[in-house]
C-alpha positions in Angstrom: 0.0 0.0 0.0 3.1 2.4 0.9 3.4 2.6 -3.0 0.7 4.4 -3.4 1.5 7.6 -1.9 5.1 7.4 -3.0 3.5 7.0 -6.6 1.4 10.4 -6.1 4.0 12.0 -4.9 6.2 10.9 -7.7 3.5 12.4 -10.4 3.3 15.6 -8.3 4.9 18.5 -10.0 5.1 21.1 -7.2 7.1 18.0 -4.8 10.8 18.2 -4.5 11.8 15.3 -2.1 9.7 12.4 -0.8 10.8 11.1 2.7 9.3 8.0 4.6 8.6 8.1 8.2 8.4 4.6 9.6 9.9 2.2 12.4 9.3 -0.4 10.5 11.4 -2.8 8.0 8.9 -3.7 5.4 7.5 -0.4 4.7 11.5 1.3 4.5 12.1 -1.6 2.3 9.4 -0.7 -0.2 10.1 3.1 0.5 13.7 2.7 -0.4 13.2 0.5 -3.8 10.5 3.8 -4.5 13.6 5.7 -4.5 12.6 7.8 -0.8 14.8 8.9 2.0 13.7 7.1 5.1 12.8 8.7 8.5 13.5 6.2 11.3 11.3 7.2 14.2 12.6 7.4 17.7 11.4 4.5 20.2 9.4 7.2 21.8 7.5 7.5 18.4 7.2 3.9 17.3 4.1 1.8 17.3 0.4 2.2 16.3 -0.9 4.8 19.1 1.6 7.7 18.4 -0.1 11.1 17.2 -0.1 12.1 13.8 1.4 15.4 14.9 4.4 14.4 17.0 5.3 12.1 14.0 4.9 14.9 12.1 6.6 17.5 13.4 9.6 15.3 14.3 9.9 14.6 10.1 9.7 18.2 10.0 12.5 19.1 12.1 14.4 16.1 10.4 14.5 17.4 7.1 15.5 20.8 7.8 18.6 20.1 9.5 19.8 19.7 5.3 17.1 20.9 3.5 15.6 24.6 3.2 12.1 23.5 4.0 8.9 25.9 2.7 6.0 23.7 2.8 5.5 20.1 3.7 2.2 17.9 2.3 1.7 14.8 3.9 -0.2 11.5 2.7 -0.9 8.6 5.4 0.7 5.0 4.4 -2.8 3.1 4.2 -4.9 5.0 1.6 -4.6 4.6 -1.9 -6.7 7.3 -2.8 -4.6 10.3 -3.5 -2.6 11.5 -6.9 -0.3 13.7 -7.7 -2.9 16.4 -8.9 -4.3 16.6 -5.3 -0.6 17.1 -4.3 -0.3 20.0 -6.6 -3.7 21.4 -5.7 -2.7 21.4 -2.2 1.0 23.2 -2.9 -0.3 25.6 -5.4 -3.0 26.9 -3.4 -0.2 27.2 -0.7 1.4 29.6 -3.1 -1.0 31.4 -4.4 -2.8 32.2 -0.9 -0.2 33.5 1.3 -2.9 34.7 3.9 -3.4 30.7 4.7 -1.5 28.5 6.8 -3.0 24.7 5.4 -4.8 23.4 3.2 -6.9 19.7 3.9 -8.9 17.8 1.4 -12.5 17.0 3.0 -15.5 15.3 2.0 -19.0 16.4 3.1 -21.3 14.8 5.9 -24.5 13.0 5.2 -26.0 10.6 7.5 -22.7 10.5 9.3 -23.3 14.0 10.0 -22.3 14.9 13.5 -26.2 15.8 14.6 -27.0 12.5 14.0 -24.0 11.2 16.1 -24.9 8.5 18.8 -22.8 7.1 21.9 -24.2 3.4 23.9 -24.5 4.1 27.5 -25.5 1.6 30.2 -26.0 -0.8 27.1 -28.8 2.0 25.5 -28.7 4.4 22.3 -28.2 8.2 23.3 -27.3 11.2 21.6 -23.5 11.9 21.7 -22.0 13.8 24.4 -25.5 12.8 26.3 -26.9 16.8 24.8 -30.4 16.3 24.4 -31.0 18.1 20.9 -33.7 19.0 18.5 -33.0 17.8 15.5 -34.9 17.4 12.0 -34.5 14.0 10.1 -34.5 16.3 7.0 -30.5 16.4 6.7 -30.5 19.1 3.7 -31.6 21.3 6.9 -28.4 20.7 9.0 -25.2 23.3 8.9 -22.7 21.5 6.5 -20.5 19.7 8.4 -16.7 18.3 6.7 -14.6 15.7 7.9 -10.7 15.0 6.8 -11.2 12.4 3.9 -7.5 10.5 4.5 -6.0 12.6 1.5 -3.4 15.1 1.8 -2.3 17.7 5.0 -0.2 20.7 3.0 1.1 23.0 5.5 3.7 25.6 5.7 6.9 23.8 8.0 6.5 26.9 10.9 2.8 25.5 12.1 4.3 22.4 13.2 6.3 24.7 15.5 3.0 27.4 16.5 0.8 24.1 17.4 -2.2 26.2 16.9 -4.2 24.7 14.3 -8.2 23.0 14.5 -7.7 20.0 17.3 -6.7 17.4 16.7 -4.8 18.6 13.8 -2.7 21.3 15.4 0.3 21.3 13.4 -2.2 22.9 11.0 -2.0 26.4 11.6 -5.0 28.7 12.0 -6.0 28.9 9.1 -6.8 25.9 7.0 -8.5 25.5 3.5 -10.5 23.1 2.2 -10.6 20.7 -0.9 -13.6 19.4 -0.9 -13.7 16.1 -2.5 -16.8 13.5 -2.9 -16.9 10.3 -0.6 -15.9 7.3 -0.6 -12.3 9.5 -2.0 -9.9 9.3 0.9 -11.4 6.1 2.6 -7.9 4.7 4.2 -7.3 0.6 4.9 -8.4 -0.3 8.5 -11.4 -2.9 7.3 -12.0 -5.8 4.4 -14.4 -3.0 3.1 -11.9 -0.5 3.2 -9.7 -2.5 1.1 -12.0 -4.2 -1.3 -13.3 -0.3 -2.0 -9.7 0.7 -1.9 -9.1 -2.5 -4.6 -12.2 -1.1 -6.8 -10.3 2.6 -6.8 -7.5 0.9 -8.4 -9.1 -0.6 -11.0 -11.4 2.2 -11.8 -8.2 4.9 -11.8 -7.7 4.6 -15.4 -12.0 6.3 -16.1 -11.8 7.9 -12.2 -11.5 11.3 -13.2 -14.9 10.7 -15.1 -16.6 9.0 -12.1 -15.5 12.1 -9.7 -17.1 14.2 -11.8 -20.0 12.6 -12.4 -20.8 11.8 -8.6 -20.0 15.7 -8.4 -22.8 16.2 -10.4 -24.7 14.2 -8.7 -24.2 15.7 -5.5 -24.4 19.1 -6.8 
């Protein structure tokens, strides 16, 4: 799966060096063959429960102890759903916008829309957070809600260092735009669903372009 991302970050135009952050042999392996610089992590930031940002920030601070570091993007090792052309989006809008610190791709909330979130308590259904709200089945009538879709965090190298971006994503910055992308786009590997739709991505990639569009349409 590493391949993926090191492939989209290959066809990116606007992406100079591509570095691998891992502690573990199989994925530097792959990484290396793909031609990347690896990151070995410290032991204090090895395993599965380490945040995103500390990994992060520690890559950050790796590279630019040789390299005169602008912006970073960052793709996750278990989706195959990104390309180079999100890369670019992400970087160029970084360039053209120097008022922003980020930019995220997002898809937006249906039924998983937080108003309709739930939490079991004592073995019973409740609203999350136990708030007792009024909501309308109707969803067209909720607030448009966007959730980070597993594709690409661009971000200029100083937020890692300000820590004051939207939590949990604090290496961020402040302020953060969107690409809004359609689902299933950015589904990442944790389930056999995730990777039979992550299998049927593949195959389609050759007419996806076309089927993005499309379910654009059919959103819109």
């Amino acid at each position: 799966m590493i391949s993926y991302p090191i492939q989209a970050a290959r066809d990116a135009g606007l992406i100079d060096r591509i570095y691998v952050s891992t502690d573990g042999e199989a994925i530097a392996s792959v990484s290396q063959q793909w031609g990347c610089e690896i990151i070995w992590r410290p032991e204090e930031l090895a395993g599965d429960t380490v945040n995103h940002g500390d990994v992060i920030k520690h890559a950050v601070e790796y590279v630019e102890r040789t390299v005169e570091l602008r912006n970073v993007a960052v793709l996750l090792g278990n989706t195959v759903m990104v390309d180079g052309a999100l890369l670019d989006e992400a970087l160029r809008t970084l360039d053209e916008r120097s008022e922003i610190d980020s930019v995220m791709s997002v898809w937006e909330a249906a039924d998983d829309h937080p108003l309709r979130a739930l939490e079991i308590h004592d073995g019973l259904l409740r609203p999350y957070g136990g708030v007792d709200r009024q909501v309308s089945t109707e969803r067209q009538s909720y607030n448009k809600a966007y959730y980070y879709d597993q594709g690409v965090w661009a971000f200029r190298k100083e937020c890692v260092q300000q820590q004051d971006g939207p939590n949990p994503w604090w290496w961020m910055g402040k302020t953060s735009m969107p690409i809004v992308r359609p689902w299933v786009t950015g589904r990442d590997v944790h389930t056999q669903l995730d990777i039979a739709v992550a299998e049927w991505w593949i195959a389609c990639r050759d007419t996806r372009d076309l089927a993005l569009q499309e379910s654009i349409g059919n959103v819109n």
